[in-house]
C-alpha positions in Angstrom: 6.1 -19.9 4.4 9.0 -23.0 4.1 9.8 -24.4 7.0 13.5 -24.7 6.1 15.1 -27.5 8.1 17.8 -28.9 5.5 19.9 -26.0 5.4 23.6 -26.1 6.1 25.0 -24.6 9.0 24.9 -20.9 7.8 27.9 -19.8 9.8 30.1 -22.8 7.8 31.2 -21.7 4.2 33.3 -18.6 3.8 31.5 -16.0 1.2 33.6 -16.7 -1.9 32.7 -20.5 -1.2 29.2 -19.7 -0.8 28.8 -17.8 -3.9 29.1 -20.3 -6.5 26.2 -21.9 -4.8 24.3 -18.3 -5.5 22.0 -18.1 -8.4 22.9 -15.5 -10.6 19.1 -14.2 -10.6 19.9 -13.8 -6.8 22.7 -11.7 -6.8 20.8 -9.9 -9.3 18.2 -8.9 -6.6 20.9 -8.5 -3.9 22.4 -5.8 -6.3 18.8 -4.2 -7.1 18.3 -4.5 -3.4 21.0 -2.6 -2.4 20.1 -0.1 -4.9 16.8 0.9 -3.9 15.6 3.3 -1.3 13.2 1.6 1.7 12.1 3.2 4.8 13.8 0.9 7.1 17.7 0.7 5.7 19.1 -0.8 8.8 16.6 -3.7 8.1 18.6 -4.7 4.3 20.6 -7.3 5.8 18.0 -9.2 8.0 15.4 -9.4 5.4 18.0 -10.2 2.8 19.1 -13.4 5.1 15.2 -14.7 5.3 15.5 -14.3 1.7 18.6 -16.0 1.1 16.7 -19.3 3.7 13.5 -19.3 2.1 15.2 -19.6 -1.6 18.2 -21.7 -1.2 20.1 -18.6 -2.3 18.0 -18.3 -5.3 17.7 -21.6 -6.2 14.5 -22.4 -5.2 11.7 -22.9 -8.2 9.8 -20.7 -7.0 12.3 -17.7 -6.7 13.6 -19.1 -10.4 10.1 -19.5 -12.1 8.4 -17.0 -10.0 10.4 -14.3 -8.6 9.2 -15.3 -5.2 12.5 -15.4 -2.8 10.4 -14.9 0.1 7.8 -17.5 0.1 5.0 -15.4 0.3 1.8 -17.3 0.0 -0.9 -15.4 -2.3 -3.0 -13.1 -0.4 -5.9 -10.7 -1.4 -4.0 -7.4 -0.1 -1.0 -8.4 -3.1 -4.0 -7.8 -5.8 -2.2 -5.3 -7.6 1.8 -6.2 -6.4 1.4 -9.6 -7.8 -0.3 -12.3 -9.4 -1.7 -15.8 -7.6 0.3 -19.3 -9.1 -0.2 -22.3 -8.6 2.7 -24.1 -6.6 3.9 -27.2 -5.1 5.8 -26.7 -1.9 7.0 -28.6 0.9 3.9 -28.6 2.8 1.7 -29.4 -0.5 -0.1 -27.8 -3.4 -0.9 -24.2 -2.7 -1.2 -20.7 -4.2 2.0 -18.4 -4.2 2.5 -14.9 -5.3 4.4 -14.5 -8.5 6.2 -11.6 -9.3 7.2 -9.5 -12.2 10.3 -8.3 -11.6 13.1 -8.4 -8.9 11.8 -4.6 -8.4 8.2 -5.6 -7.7 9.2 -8.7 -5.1 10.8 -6.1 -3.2 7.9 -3.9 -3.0 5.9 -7.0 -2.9 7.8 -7.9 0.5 7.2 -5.0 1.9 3.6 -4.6 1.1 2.8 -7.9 2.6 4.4 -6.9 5.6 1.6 -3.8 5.9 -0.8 -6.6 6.5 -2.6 -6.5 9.5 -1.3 -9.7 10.6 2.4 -7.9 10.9 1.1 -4.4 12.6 3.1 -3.1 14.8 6.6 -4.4 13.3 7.4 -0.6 12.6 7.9 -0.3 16.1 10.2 -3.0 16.4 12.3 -2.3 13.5 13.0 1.2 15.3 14.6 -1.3 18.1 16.9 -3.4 16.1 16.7 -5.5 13.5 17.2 -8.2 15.7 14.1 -7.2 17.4 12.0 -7.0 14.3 12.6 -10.5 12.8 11.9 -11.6 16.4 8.4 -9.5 15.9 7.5 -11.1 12.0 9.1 -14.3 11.9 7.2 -16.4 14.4 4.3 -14.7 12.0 6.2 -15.6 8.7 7.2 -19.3 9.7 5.4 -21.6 12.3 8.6 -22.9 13.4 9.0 -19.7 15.8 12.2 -19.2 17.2 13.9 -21.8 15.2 13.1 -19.7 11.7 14.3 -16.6 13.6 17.6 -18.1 14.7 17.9 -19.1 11.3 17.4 -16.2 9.8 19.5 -14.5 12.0 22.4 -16.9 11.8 22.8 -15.9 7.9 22.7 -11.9 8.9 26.2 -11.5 8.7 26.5 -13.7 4.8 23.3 -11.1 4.2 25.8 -7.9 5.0 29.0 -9.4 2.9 26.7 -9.9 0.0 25.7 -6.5 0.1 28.8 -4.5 1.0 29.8 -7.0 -2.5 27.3 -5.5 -4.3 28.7 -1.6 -3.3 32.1 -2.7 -4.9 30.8 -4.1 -8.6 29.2 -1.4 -10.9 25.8 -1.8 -11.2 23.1 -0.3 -13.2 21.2 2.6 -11.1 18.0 3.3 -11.5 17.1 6.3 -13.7 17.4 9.2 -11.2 13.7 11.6 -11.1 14.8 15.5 -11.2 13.9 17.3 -8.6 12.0 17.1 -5.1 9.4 14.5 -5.0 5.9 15.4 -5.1 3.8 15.4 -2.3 0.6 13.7 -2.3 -1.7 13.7 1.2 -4.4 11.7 1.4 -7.0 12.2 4.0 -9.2 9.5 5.5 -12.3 11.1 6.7 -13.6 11.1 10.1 -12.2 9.1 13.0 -11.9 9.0 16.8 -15.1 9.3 19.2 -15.7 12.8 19.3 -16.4 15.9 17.4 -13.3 17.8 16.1 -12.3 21.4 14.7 -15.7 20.3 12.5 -15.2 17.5 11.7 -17.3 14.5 13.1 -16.1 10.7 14.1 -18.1 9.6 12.0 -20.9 9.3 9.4 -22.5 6.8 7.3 -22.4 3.4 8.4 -23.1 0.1 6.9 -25.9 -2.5 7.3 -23.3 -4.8 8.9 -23.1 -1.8 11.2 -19.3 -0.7 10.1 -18.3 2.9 10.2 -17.1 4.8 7.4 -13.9 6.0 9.7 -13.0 2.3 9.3 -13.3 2.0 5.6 -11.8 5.4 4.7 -8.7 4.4 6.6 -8.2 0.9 5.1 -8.6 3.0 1.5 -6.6 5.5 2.6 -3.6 2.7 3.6 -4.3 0.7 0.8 -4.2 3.6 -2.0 -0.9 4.6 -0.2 0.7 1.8 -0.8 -0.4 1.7 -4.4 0.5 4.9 -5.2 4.0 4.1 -4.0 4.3 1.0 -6.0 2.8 2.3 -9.5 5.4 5.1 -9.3 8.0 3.3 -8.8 7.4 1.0 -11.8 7.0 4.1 -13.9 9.4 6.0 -12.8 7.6 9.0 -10.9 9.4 10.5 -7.8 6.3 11.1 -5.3 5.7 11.0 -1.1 2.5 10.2 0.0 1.1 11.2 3.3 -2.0 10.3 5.6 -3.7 13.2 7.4 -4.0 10.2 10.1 -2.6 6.2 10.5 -4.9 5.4 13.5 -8.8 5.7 14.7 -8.0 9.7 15.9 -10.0 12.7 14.6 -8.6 15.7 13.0 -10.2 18.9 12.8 -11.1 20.1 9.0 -8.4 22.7 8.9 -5.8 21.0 10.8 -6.1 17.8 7.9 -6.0 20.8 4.8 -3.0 22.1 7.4 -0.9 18.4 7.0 -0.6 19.5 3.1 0.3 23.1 3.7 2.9 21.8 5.7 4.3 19.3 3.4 3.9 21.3 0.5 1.8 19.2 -1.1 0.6 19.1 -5.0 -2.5 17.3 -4.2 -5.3 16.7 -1.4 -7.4 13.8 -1.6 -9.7 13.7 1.1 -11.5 10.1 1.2 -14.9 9.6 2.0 -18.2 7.4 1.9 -21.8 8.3 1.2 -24.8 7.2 3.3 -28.6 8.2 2.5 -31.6 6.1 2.1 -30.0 2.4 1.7 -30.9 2.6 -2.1 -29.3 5.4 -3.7 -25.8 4.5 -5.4 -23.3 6.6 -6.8 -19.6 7.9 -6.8 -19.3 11.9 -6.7 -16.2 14.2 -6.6 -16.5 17.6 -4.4 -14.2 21.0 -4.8 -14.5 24.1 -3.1 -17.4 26.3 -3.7 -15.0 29.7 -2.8 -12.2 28.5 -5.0 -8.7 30.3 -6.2 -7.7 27.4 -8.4 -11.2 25.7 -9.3 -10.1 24.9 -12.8 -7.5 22.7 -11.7 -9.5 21.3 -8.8 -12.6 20.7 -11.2 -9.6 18.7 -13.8 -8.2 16.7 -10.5 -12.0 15.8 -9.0 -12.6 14.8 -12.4 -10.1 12.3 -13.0 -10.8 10.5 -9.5 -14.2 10.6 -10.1 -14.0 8.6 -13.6 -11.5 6.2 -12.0 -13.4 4.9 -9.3 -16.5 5.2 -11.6 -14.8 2.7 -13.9 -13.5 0.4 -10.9 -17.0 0.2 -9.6 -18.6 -0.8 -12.9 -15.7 -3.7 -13.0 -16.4 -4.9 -9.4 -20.4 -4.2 -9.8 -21.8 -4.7 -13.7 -24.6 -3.7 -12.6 -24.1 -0.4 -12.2 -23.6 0.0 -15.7 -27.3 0.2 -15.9 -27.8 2.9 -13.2 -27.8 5.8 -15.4 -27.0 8.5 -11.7 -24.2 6.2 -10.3 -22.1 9.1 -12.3 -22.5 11.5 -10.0 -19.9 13.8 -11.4 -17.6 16.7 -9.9 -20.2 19.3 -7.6 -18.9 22.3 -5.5 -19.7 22.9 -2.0 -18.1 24.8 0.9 -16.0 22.2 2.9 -14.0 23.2 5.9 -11.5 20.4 4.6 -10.8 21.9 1.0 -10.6 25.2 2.4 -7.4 27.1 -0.1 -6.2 28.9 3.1 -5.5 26.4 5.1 -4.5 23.9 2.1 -1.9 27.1 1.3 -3.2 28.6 -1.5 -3.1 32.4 -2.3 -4.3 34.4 -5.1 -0.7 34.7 -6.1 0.6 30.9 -5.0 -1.6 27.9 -5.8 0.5 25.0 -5.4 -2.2 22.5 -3.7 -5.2 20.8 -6.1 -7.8 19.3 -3.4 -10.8 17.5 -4.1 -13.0 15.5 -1.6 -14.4 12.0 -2.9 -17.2 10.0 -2.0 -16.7 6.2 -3.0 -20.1 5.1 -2.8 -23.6 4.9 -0.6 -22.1 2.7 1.9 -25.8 2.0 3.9 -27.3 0.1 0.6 -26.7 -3.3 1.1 -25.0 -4.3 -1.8 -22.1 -1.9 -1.6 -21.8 -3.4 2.0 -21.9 -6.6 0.8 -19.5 -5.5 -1.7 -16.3 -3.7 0.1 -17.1 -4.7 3.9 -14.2 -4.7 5.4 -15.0 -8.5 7.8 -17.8 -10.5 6.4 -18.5 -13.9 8.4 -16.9 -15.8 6.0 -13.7 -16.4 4.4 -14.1 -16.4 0.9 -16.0 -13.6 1.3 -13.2 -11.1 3.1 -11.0 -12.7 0.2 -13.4 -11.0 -2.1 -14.3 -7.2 -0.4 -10.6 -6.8 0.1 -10.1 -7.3 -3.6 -12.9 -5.0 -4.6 -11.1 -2.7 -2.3 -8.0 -3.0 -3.6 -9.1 -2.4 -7.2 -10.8 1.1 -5.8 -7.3 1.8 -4.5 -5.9 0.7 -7.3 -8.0 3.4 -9.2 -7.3 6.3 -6.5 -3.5 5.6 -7.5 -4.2 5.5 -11.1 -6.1 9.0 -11.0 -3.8 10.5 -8.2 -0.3 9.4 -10.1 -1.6 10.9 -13.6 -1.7 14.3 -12.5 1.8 14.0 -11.3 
């Protein structure tokens, strides 16, 4: 991030003063800003101020050419939220995130917050603001408390520029009809012991890592990109995890998280493991099933998504003529219609389970690990991992 050090005192120019100084592009995003819904409202002004440091109000080149008011250095989770660029910054040549739309910084922000890097700032936000850009910015900037007093310094400029924006008419964004559809998504297995059937764990990889793990960081990462695709297009939708954390649910207990939220759709996410050769992507539905016709249409699109994402991360499985494993029925606990809340008379939950791939053959592993020794190589198996979400999200959103 820029280490801003020439910035005026922030407490010096009254507002009207200050905002011939202010891009027009940022009061653009100030406006958008204040327009969109975030899970943390009480946070607007804080971030807005680290915005309004790390761009020079919008002025930067990299906010103007890029969209980037945060500084956000490229990193493999933002495959899918933006694109890598080339930039020249204070501290030398480097690779930025670009961004293609004020819309998609925002997200963009936020999504680079849900690295792991930043975990646990949801807990501090719940605190105070204050409390949070204590948490992150010592993370964001390695000039510590000196960013933080920064940023804080221009919190007040952040909340006039806002309560601004309430008083000019701007354009809102087009309203979605109706309650928002509820999506849960399941990440299979976790904890250290059995649970209501449902084990801590299965497969696991060469590089001895446990499915729990990966179906978690899919789970997270298809979140996310649910949330951002449907806000581009438009699509009202709440996703939900069965679990955030290394606990275990019992099978009826996870199908009970979507009865309870009234969920459209139940995607419980899993990996296969047999004899470290075998490769394949396969869909599962409910062998005793009140709405298998829908269930069969959902399994199927998930199952060509990730198909087609694992013959871009892995050409070579173009050539494997069972890596298609297609849509099967079985009796799972999980995708059980009594517990998911369907009846013969009500079926308003389509649930499919998915297994991503044979996670014990050692090129999958080597593939989608989740911390391979080196560098370059994490860079890679979280992209590969992000495109799989990116495909979940795909699938999930079109039957929305």
């Amino acid at each position: 991030m820029r280490i801003v050090g020439r910035m005026t005192d922030p407490a010096s120019p009254s507002l009207g003063k200050r905002r011939c100084n202010m891009s027009s592009l940022f009061d653009d995003l100030v406006s958008r800003y204040k327009t969109l819904n975030i899970a943390f409202p009480a946070l607007k002004p804080v971030t807005l101020a680290q915005w309004i440091l790390e761009s020079g109000r919008g002025a930067s080149p990299l906010a103007t050419q890029h969209l980037n008011f945060g500084g956000l250095k490229w990193r493999s989770e933002m495959v899918g939220f933006a694109t890598p660029v080339e930039h020249e910054a204070h501290d030398g040549l480097d690779f930025y995130c670009k961004f293609a739309s004020l819309d998609a910084f925002i997200l963009g922000y936020w999504k680079f917050l849900s690295r792991s890097p930043y975990k646990g700032w949801e807990e501090r936000a719940a605190e105070s603001p204050q409390a949070f850009m204590r948490f992150i910015g010592p993370i964001y900037n390695p000039a510590g408390d000196a960013y933080v007093n920064q940023v804080l310094a221009l919190v007040g400029e952040a909340t006039q520029r806002l309560d601004a924006a309430l008083a000019v008419a701007q354009p809102q964004p087009p309203e979605v009809a109706g309650a928002p559809v509820v999506i849960v998504i399941d990440p299979g297995h976790g904890g250290v012991a059995r649970t209501g059937g449902s084990s801590p764990n299965n497969a696991i990889s060469p590089s001895s890592e446990q499915e729990k793990n990966w179906t978690l960081d899919f789970a997270k990462r298809t979140r996310a990109a649910v949330l951002a695709k449907a806000l581009a297009s438009g699509k009202n939708v709440k996703v939900v995890l069965t679990r955030e954390t290394d606990v275990n649910l019992g099978l009826n207990a996870r199908a009970n998280v979507a009865k309870s939220k009234g969920a459209k759709l139940f995607l419980s996410i899993h990996l296969n493991g047999f004899d470290k050769q075998v490769r394949g992507v396969e869909a599962l539905i409910g062998k005793v099933n009140i709405n298998k016709a829908a269930d069969r249409a959902f399994a199927q699109a998930i199952h060509d998504k990730v198909v087609a994402a694992m013959h871009r991360i892995d050409p070579t499985t173009l050539d494997l003529p069972t890596h298609r494993r297609g849509v099967k029925e079985q009796s799972l606990g999980v995708l059980n219609d009594i517990a998911l809340g369907n009846t013969t008379s009500s079926q308003p939950c389509r649930a499919c389970l998915v297994e991503l791939e044979f996670m014990d053959v050692p090129a999958v592993d080597a593939l989608l690990r989740l911390n391979p020794p080196q560098a370059t190589m994490a860079e890679k198996t979280a992209q590969n991992r992000q495109q799989i979400a990116d495909a979940l999200a795909d699938a999930l959103l079109s039957q929305v």
